[in-house]
C-alpha positions as CSV (number, residue, x, y, z in Angstrom):
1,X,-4.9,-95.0,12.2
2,X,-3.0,-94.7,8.8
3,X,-0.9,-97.7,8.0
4,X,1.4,-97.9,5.5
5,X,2.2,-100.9,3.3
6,X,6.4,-100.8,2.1
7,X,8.5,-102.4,0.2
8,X,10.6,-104.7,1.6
9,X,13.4,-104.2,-0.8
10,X,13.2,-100.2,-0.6
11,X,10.8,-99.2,2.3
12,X,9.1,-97.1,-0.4
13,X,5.1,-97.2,0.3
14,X,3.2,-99.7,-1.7
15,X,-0.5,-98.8,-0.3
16,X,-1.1,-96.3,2.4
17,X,-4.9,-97.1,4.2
18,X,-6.6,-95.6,7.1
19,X,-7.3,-98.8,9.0
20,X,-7.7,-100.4,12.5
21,X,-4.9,-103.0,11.5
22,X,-2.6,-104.7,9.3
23,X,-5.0,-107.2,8.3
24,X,-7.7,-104.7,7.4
25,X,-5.5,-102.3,5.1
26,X,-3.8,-105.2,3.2
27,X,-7.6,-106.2,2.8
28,X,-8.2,-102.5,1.6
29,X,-5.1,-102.9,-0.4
30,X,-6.2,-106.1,-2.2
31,X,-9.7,-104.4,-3.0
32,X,-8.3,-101.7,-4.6
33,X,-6.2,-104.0,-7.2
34,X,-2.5,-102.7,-5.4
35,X,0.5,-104.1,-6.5
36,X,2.0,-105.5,-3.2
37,X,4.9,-107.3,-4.8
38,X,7.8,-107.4,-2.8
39,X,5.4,-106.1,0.1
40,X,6.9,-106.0,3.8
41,X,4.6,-108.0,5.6
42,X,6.8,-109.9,8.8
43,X,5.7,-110.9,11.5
44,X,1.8,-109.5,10.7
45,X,-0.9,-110.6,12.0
46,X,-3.0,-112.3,8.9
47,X,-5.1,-114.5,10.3
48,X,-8.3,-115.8,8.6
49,X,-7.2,-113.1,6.1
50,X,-9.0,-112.1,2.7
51,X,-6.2,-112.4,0.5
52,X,-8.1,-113.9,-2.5
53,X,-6.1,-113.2,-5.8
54,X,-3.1,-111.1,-3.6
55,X,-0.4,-110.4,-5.8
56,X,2.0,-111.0,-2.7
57,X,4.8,-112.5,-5.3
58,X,8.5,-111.4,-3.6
59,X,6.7,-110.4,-0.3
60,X,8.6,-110.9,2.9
61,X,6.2,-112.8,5.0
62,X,8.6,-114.1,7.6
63,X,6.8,-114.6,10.7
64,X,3.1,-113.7,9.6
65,X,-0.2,-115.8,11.2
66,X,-1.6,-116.9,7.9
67,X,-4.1,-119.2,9.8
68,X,-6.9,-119.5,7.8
69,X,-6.1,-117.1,5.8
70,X,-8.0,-117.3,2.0
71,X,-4.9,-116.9,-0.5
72,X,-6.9,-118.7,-3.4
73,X,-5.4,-117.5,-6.8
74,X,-2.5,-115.4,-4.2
75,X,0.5,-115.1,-6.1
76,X,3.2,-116.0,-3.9
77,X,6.4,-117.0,-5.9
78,X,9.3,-115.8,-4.4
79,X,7.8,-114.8,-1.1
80,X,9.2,-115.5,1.8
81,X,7.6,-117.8,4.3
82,X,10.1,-118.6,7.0
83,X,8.4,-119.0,9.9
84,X,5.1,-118.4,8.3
85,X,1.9,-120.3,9.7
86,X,0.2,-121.3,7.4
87,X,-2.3,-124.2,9.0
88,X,-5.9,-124.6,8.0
89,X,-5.1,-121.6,5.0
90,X,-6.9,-122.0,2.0
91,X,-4.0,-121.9,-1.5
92,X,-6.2,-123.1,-4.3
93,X,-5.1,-122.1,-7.4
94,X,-2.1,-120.1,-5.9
95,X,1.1,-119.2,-7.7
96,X,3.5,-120.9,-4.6
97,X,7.3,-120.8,-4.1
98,X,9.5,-123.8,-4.5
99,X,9.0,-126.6,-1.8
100,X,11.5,-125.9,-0.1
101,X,10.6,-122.8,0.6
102,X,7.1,-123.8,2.1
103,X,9.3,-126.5,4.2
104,X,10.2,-123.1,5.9
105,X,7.3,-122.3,7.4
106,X,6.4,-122.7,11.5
107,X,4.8,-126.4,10.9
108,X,5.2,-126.8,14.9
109,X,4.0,-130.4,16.5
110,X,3.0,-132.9,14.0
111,X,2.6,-136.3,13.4
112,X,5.3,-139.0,14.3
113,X,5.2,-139.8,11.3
114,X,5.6,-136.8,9.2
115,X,7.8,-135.6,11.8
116,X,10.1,-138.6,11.2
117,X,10.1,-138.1,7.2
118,X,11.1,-134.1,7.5
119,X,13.9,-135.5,10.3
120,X,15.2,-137.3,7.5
121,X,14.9,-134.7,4.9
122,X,16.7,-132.2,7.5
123,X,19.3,-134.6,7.9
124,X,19.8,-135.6,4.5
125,X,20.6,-131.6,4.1
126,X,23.2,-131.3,6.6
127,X,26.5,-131.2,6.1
128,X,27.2,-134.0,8.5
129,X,24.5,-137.1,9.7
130,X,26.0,-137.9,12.2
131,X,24.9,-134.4,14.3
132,X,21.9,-136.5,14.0
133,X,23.1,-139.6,16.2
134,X,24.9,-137.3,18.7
135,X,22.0,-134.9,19.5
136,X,19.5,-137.8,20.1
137,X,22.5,-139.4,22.5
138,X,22.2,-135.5,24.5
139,X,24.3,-133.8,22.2
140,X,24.3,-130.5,21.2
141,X,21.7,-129.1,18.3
142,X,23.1,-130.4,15.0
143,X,22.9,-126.9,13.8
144,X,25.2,-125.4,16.4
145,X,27.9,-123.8,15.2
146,X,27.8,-124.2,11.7
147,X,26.5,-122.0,8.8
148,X,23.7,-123.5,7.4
149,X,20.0,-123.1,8.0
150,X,17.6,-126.3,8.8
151,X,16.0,-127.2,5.9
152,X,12.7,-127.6,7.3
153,X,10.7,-125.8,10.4
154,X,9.1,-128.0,12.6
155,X,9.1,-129.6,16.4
156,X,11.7,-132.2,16.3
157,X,10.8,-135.5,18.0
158,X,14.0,-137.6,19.3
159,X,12.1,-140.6,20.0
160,X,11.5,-141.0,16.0
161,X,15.0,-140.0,14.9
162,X,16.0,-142.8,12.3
163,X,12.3,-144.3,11.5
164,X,11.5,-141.4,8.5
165,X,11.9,-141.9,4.7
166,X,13.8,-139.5,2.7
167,X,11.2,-138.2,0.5
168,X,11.1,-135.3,-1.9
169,X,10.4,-131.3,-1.2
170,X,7.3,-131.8,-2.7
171,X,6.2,-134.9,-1.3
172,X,6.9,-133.1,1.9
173,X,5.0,-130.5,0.9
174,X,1.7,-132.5,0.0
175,X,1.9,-134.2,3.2
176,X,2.1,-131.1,5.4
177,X,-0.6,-129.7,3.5
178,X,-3.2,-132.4,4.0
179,X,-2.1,-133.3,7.7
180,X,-2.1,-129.2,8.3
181,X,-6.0,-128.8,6.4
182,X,-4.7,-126.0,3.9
183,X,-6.4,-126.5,0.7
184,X,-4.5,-126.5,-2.6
């Protein structure tokens, strides 16, 4: 079938592949040396991907399975990862967005531990703590009717609320990285 890859700023075509799938005409893409900055790429199914050396920088990747997925050398600034999985992917030598950013992505269930730090770090970027206290008491989501995002994606754990340390982006980062087995 012919798949076309757009932009996701214009929906002009970036790389147009006969191919079986997503995965297999980005791959095609890649080959070729296509530009796929700024590519529309949500919600795709990537996983265990050969994105080696991608120039993916700008690309909206909210949603995608990048399990496994090789993005050594990927250029990646600027792309959007909310949502993104990206456990067990391999990011050596890649060109990555800011921390924060990569907090974005779908981390799920993780350690008390970690999960307790990025609590902290969520908190520590709302507008008011004290959500915090009221949600663990039954409360309502301390993102409810207000206008800002979380500042991390991951399963929350109420038993741990109030044990984390408020650690940096990066530190975050790290620690997701080596808990999650993606290489950088």
């Amino acid at each position: 079938m012919k798949i076309n890859i757009v932009s996701r700023w214009d929906s002009s075509v970036l790389f147009t592949a006969e191919a079986a799938s997503i995965l297999l005409a980005l791959e095609a893409a890649i080959k070729s040396g296509a530009n796929l900055r700024g590519a529309d790429l949500r919600s795709a199914d990537l996983y265990g991907a050969d994105l080696y050396g991608a120039n993916l920088s700008g690309a909206d990747l909210y949603g995608a399975d990048l399990r496994s997925a090789d993005l050594r050398g990927a250029n990646l600034s600027g792309a959007n990862l909310y949502g993104a999985n990206l456990r067990s992917a391999d990011l050596s030598g890649a060109n990555l967005p800011s921390p924060t950013t990569i907090l974005l992505a779908n981390w799920g269930t993780l350690s008390d531990s970690l999960t307790a730090d990025l609590m902290e770090y969520d908190s520590s970027n709302h507008p008011e703590r004290a959500a915090f206290d009221r949600w663990v008491e039954g409360g309502p989501c301390p993102y409810e009717g207000i206008r800002v995002q979380r500042a991390a994606r991951f399963t929350e754990n109420k038993k741990v609320w109030g044990t984390g340390t408020l650690k940096s982006a990066y530190a975050l980062m790290l620690e997701l990285f080596k808990e999650s087995d993606i290489k950088f």
